[in-house]
N, C-alpha and C positions, 0 to 999 in steps of 0.2 A: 796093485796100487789102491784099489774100493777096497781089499782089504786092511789092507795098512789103515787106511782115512779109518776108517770104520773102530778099527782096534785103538788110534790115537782119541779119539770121540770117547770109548768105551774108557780109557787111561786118565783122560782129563776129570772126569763124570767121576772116574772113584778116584782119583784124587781131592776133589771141591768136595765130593759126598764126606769122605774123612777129614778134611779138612775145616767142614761144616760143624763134623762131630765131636772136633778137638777143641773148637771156639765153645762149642755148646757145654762142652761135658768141663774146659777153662773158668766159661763163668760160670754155671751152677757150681762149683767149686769155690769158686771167692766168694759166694754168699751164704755155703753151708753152714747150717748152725753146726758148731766144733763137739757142743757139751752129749755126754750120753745122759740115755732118760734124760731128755729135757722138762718132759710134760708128766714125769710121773704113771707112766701109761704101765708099766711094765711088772705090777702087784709087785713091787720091792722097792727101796732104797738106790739098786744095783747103781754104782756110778759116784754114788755121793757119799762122806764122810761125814755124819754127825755125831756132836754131843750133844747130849743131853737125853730127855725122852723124843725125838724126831720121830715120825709115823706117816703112813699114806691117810687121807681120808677118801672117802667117795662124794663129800658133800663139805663144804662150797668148793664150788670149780670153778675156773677161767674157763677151760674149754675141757671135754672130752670126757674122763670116767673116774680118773683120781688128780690129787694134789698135796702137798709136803703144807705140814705140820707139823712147828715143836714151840714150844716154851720154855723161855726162861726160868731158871731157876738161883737163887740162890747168887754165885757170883758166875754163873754159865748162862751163857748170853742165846744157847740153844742154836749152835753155828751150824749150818751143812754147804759143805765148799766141795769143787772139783778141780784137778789139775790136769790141764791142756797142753798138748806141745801146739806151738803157734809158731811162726815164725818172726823173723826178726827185723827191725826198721818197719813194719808193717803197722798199719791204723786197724783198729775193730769196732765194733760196735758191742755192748753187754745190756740184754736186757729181762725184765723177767714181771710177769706180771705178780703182784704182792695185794693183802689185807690185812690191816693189822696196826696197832700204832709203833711207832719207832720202828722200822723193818728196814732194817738195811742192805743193799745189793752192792756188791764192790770188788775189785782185782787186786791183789799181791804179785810182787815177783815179776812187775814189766820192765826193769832196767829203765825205767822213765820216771814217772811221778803214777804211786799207786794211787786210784782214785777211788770216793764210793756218794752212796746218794742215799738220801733214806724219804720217808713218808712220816712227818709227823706224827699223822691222826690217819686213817682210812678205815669208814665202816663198810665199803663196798670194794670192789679190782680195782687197783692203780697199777698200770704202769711206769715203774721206774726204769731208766736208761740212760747209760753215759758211754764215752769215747773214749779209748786209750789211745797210746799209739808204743810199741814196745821198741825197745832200747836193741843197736847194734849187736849184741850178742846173745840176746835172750832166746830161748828154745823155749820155756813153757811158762805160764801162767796159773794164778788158783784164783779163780774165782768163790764168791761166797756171799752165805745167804745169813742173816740174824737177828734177834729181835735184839731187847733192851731188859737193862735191869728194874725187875719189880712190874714187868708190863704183862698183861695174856698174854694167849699165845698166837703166835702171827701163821698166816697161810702163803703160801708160795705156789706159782703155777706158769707153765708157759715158760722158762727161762730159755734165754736165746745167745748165744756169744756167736757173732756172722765176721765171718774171714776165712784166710786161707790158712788151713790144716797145716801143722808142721811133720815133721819126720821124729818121731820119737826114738831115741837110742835105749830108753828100757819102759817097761811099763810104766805111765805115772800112777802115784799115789800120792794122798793125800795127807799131812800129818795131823792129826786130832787136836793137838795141844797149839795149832797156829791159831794167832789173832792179829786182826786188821790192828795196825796204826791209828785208826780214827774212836777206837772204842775202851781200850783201856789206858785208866789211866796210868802215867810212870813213876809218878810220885812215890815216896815212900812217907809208911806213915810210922815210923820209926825215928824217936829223936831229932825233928826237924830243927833246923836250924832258925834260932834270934834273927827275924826279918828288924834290918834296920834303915832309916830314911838316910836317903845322902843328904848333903846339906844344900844342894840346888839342883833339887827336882825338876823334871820338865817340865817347860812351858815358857811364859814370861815372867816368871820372881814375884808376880804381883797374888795370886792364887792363897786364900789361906792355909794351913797347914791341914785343916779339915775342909771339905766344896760337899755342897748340894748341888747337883745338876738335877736340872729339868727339862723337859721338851714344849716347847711351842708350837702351837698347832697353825700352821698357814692354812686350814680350811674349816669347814662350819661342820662338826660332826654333834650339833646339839649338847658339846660340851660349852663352857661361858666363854663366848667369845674375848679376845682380849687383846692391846696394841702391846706392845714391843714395851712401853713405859709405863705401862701396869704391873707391868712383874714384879713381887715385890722385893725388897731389896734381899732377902732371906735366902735366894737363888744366885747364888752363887755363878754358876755359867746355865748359862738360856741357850739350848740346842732347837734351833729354827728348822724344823721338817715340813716338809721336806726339800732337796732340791728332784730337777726334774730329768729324764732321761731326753738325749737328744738321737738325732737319725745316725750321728758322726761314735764311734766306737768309742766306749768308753767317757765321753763326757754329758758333764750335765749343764742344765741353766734352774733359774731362778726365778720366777714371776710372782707376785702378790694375786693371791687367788681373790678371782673378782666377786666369789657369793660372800666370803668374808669382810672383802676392803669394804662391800653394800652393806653389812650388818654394823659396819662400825661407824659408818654414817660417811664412808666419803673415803676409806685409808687410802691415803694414796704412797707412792713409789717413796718419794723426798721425805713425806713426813716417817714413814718407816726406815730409811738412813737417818734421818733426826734423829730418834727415838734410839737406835743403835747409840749414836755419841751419848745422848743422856746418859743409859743404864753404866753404860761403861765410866762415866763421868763419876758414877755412883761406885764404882769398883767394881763393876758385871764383868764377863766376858758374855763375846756373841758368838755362836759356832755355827755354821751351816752343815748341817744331820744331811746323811745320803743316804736311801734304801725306806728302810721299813718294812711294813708287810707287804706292800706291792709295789717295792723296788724291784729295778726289774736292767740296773746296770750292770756291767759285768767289763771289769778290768783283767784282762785274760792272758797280756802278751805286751810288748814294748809300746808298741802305735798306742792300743787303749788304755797305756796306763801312763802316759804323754800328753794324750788328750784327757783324760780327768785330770791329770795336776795342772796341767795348762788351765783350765776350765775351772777352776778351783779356785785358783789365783786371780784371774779374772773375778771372780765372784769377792773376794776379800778385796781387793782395789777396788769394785764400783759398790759396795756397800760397808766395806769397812769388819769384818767379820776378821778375829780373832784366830780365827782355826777352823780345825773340821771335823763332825765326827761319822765313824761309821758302821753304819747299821743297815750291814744288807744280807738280811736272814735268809738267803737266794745262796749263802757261800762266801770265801772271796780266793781268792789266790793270792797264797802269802808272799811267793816273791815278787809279783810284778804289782801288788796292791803298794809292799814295802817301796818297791821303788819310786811310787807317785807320793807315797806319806813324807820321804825325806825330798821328796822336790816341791812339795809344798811346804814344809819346814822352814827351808832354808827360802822360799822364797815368802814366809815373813807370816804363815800359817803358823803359830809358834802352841796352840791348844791343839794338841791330837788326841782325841777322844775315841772309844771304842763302846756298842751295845752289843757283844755277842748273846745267842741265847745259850740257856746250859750244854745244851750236847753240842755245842762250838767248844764249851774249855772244860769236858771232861779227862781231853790227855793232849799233850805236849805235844804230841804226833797231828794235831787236828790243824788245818788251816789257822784257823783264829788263832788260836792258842801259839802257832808259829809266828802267826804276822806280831803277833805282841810282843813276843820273844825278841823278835829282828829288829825290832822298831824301840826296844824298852828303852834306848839310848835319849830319845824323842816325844815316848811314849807320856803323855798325860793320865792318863787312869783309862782302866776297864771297868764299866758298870755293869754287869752281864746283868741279863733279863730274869729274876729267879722266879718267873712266871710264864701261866700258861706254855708249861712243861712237863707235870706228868714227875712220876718218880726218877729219882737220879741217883747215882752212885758219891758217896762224899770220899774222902782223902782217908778214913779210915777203912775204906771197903767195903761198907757196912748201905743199903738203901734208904732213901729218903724219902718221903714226900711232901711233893710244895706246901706252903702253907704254917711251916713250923721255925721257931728257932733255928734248931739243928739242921734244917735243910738249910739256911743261909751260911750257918756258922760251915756245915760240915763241906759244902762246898764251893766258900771261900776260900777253904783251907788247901782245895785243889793247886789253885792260881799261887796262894801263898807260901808252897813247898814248891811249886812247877820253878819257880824263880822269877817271876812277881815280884816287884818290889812293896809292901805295905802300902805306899804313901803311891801306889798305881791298883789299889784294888777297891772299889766301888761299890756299896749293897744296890740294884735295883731293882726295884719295886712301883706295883701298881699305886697310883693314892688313893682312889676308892675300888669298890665292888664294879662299878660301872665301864673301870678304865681297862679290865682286860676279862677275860674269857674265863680263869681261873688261875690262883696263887696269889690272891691278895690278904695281904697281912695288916694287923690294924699298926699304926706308926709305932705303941708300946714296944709290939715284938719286932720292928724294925731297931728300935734303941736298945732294947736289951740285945740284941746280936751285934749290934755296934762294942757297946759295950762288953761282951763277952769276949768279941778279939781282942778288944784294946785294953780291957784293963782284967779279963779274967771273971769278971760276975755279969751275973745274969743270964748263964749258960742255960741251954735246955738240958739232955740226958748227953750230947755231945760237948765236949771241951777242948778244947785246942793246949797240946803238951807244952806251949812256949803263948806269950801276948805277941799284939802288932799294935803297940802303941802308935803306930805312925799310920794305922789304915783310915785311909783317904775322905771315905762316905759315904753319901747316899746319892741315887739319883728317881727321879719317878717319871713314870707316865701316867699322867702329863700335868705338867703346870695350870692346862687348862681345867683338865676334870678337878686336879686340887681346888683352884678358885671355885667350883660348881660346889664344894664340898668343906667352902669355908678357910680355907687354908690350915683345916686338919694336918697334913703330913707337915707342911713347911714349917708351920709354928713350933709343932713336938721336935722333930729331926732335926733344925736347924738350933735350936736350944738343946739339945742333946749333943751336937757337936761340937757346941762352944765348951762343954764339958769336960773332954776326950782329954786326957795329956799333950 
C-alpha cells in the first residue's frame, strides 16, 4: 500500500511536471516571433525576397551585428517581404524596428483588411507596429518591408510578426513582382478619360463653381490672430481647427482656446456663433476640421464611428457649422469613417471636406483614397496637402518633387483618372514659407497649375492628355499665416479663379 501511495505521488508529480511543460512550451508558442532571420543575424538575406539593390549592413543597427538595407530605384520601391503560414480567425501583432523616410511595414493576404504603417521622416530607430487579425480560412500571410519613390535608402532591423505558427502544406515563398495596395497607384495614364462636372455637385447648391478653402486657426501659434468675421470675403469655406478629442471612442468637442479668445480682447463663445451667421450671411460656409498633426482620434469600428457623427452633429446645432472636414494624418478607416460622413450628411452636415496628405491618395487601394471613393456621392472636394511631403509618384509614373508645377499638376491627375470628379479636386497649399516645414509654392505657380488643368496653359514639363475645366480650387494653410503675409495667396488665387471656365 506505501508502495502504491508512493508510485501515485510519483504519477501525479510527472503528470503536473508535463503538464507544466505543455502550458509553458503553449505559451512561448503564441508569442513566437513566426518570421525567419528576423534581425538579419545570419550574413545573408536567407528568408526574405527582394527587389531591387537589398543588402546586409553592419552599421546602423537596432540591435546586434547586421541590418537590411535597400533603396529605391526608379519605379521599385526596393521591397523585401516574407511569407508565413499563420493560422486562421487568429489576431497578431507585426513589427519591425525601421530608419529612413517613407518606410513602410505592412501584411498582404489576411482574408481581413490588409493593413500597413509607414514613418514619414526618421533620422534615428523608429519603431513601427500594427494589428491584424486573419480571416476564417487564411493559412499564410506576406509581410513586407519598403521605402518610397525618389527617397534614400531606408534600414530595417529587429522585424517581429508574434502569434501562433500555422501548419504549412508546402514551402512558402515569396513572389517578387507582389505589391501592397497602399503604394501603387492603379490609374492608368493612357487616354484618360474627359472628367466632367454634374450639374448638382455636393453640398448645399450655394458653393461657387470654383472655392478657395482655408483654415482657421482656434490657437495662438504667432501666426495674426483673427475672429471668425475677419476672414475676408475671398474664402470661400473657413475650415475651424481644430475640434478636440474626448475620453468617449471616437468623438470629439469644441472649445474657444482661451490664450486666443485673451489675444483678441475678450472672444467669447456667443460672439464666435455671431460671427458664424455673419460670414455665412456673406456667402461663407463654416466647417469644423478634425485631426491635424496632433489629431489623435481614431474612428475604428461602429460605437466610434456613432459617436463622432453623433458628436459632430451636436457640434453643427450648437454652433451652426455647415459641415465637416477631415484631416486626420494619423490614418482613417474608410468604412466606418464613411459611415459617420453619410450620417452626418443627412443629418444636415451638407459640406464634406477632406485634407489627405500625398501618400493618402497615391492609389485607389489607400484608405483615403477609398473613403473619397465611397463617399464621392456626398463628397465636397479633396484638398490634399501637396506639402511637406518629400517626392511623390504622379499619374504618369514618372517622380516629382514638391515645390513645382508638375508636382501639383502630375499629382492631381492621380485623383482625377482614380474617379474624382474635377469639380471634387482641390490644389492645397502652404500661403507662406512660415506655414509649413517644406513644399511651398509662391500663389503664381499655384495659378498656373490651376490653370494648366483647367484650360491646358501654363503647364510645367508635365501636361494633362485631356483639361478639367470644372477642378474645384485651391485651399491653404492657413487663413491665419495668409493675413501675417498680407493676403498674398487669397488676393492672386481668388482672382485666378474667378477666371477658370
Amino acid at each position: 500500500m506505501l508502495k502504491m501511495k508512493h508510485a501515485l505521488v510519483a504519477l501525479f508529480s510527472s503528470l503536473a511536471l508535463c503538464l507544466g511543460l505543455t502550458l509553458a512550451l503553449t505559451g512561448n508558442a503564441s508569442a513566437a516571433n513566426l518570421l525567419t532571420n528576423p534581425g538579419f543575424e545570419v550574413g545573408s538575406l536567407s528568408g526574405w525576397s527582394c527587389t531591387g539593390g537589398a543588402s546586409l549592413v553592419s552599421s546602423p543597427v537596432h540591435s546586434g551585428s547586421g541590418a537590411l538595407t535597400a533603396a529605391p530605384a526608379g519605379q521599385d520601391k526596393a521591397q523585401c517581404s516574407q511569407t508565413v503560414s499563420v493560422k486562421a480567425s487568429t489576431e497578431y501583432t507585426l513589427s519591425a524596428w525601421v530608419q529612413g523616410s517613407y518606410t513602410y511595414l505592412g501584411v498582404t493576404g489576411t482574408g481581413t483588411t490588409d493593413t500597413s504603417t509607414w514613418t514619414p521622416t526618421s533620422g534615428s530607430w523608429t519603431q513601427l507596429s500594427l494589428k491584424f487579425k486573419t480571416g476564417a480560412s487564411t493559412s499564410g500571410v506576406t509581410i513586407y518591408l519598403h521605402g518610397w519613390y525618389g527617397q534614400p535608402a531606408y534600414f530595417a532591423d529587429d522585424v517581429s510578426l508574434d502569434g501562433p505558427g500555422g501548419t504549412p502544406t508546402t514551402t512558402p515563398t515569396t513572389p517578387t513582382t507582389s505589391s501592397p495596395t497602399t503604394s501603387s497607384p492603379t490609374t492608368s495614364t493612357s487616354n484618360p478619360p474627359t472628367t466632367t462636372t454634374t450639374s448638382n455637385p455636393p453640398g448645399d447648391g450655394t458653393l461657387p463653381k470654383h472655392v478657395l478653402t482655408g483654415y482657421w486657426h482656434n490657437f495662438d501659434n504667432g501666426a495674426k490672430a483673427l475672429k471668425i468675421a475677419d476672414v475676408p470675403k475671398s474664402y470661400n469655406i473657413i475650415a475651424v481647427s481644430f475640434a478636440d478629442a474626448t475620453t468617449t471612442p471616437g468623438a470629439v468637442s469644441f472649445t474657444l482656446d482661451p490664450g486666443l479668445a485673451s489675444k483678441l480682447g475678450g472672444y467669447t463663445d456667443a460672439q464666435f456663433k455671431a460671427d458664424i451667421k455673419t460670414v455665412q450671411a456673406r456667402g461663407q460656409k463654416v466647417i469644423i476640421s478634425v485631426g491635424g498633426q496632433n489629431g489623435t482620434i481614431s474612428v475604428s469600428d461602429s460605437n466610434s464611428a456613432n459617436n463622432f457623427a453623433n458628436s459632430i452633429k451636436s457640434l453643427i446645432s450648437a454652433y451652426g457649422f455647415d459641415g465637416v472636414d477631415i484631416d486626420l494624418e494619423n490614418g482613417v478607416n474608410s468604412t466606418y469613417m464613411g459611415q459617420a460622413l453619410r450620417s452626418i450628411y443627412s443629418g444636415g452636415g451638407k459640406i464634406i471636406t477632406m485634407a489627405p496628405q500625398t501618400i493618402d491618395m497615391q492609389s485607389t487601394g489607400a484608405e483615403y483614397f477609398k473613403l473619397a471613393l465611397n463617399i464621392k456621392d456626398i463628397l465636397t472636394i479633396v484638398n490634399m496637402q501637396y506639402y511637406n511631403s518629400g517626392s511623390m509618384l504622379g499619374c504618369d509614373q514618372k517622380v516629382y518633387s514638391q515645390g513645382s508645377i508638375d508636382f501639383l499638376t502630375a499629382l492631381a491627375c492621380i485623383q482625377l483618372q482614380g474617379g474624382l470628379r474635377a469639380d471634387q479636386v482641390g490644389l492645397g497649399l502652404p500661403a507662406s514659407g512660415s506655414a509649413a516645414g517644406g513644399g511651398y509654392q509662391s500663389p503664381s505657380n499655384v495659378n498656373a497649375a490651376l490653370n494648366c488643368l483647367a484650360k491646358g496653359t501654363g503647364c510645367g514639363g508635365f501636361k494633362p492628355s485631356t483639361t478639367y475645366p470644372a477642378i474645384r480650387g485651391a485651399m491653404t494653410w492657413s487663413i491665419n499665416w495668409d493675413a501675417s503675409n498680407g493676403y498674398a495667396f487669397a488676393n492672386s488665387v481668388s482672382a485666378n479663379l474667378a477666371t477658370l471656365p
